[in-house]
C-alpha positions as CSV (number, residue, x, y, z in Angstrom):
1,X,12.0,65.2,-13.5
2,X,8.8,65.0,-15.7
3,X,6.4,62.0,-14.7
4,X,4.0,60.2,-16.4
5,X,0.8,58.4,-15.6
6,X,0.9,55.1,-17.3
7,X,-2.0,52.5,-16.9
8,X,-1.6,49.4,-15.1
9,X,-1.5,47.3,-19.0
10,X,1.0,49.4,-20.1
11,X,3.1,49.1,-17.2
12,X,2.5,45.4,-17.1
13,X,3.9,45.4,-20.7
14,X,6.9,47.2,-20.3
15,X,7.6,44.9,-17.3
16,X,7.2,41.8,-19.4
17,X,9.4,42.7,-22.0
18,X,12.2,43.5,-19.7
19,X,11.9,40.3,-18.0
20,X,11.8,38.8,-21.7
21,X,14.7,40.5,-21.8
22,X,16.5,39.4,-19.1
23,X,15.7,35.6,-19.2
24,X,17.1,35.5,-23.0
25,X,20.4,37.0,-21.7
26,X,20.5,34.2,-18.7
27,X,19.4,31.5,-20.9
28,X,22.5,32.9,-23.0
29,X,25.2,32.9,-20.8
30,X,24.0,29.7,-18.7
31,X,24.5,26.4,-19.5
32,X,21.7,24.4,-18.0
33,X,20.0,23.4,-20.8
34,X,21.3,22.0,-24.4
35,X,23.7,24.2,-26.2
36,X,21.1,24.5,-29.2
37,X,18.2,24.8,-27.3
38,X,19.3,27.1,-25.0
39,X,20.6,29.3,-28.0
40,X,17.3,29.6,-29.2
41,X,14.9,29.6,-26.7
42,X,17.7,32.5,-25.6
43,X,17.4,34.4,-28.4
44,X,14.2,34.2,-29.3
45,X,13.2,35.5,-25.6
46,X,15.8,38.5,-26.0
47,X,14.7,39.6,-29.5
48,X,11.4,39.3,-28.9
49,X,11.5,41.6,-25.7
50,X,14.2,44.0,-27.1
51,X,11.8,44.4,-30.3
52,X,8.6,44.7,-28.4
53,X,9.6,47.4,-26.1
54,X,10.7,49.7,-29.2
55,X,6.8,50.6,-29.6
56,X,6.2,50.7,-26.1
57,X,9.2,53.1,-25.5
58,X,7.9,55.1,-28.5
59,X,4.2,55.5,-27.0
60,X,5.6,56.7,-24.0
61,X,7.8,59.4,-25.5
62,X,5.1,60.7,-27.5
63,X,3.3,60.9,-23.9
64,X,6.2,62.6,-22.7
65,X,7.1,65.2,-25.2
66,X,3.6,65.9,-26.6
């Protein structure tokens, strides 16, 4: 297994963007909140996380293989 020294930003990132993640899928498949708000707020949390942690993954890769 290969390891990698990431700083502490970094790895605050990646762990915002999962939570991101993770709190557009509950908002998504709860029901506390309005349909339509809920829907969006959901959404925008997901994409935004999914989206953000395509760079991040990226960086780290590059780190890994190079």
């Amino acid at each position: 297994m290969k390891q990698v020294k990431l700083p502490l930003p970094k790895l605050a990132l990646i762990a915002a963007t999962r939570g991101m993640v993770g709190a557009g899928a509950a908002l998504l498949f709860g029901n506390r909140l309005s349909e339509g708000r809920r829907k969006a707020v959901g959404w925008t949390l997901f994409l935004t996380g999914a989206i953000s942690t395509v760079p991040l993954a990226l960086g780290i890769k590059k780190q890994i293989m190079g």
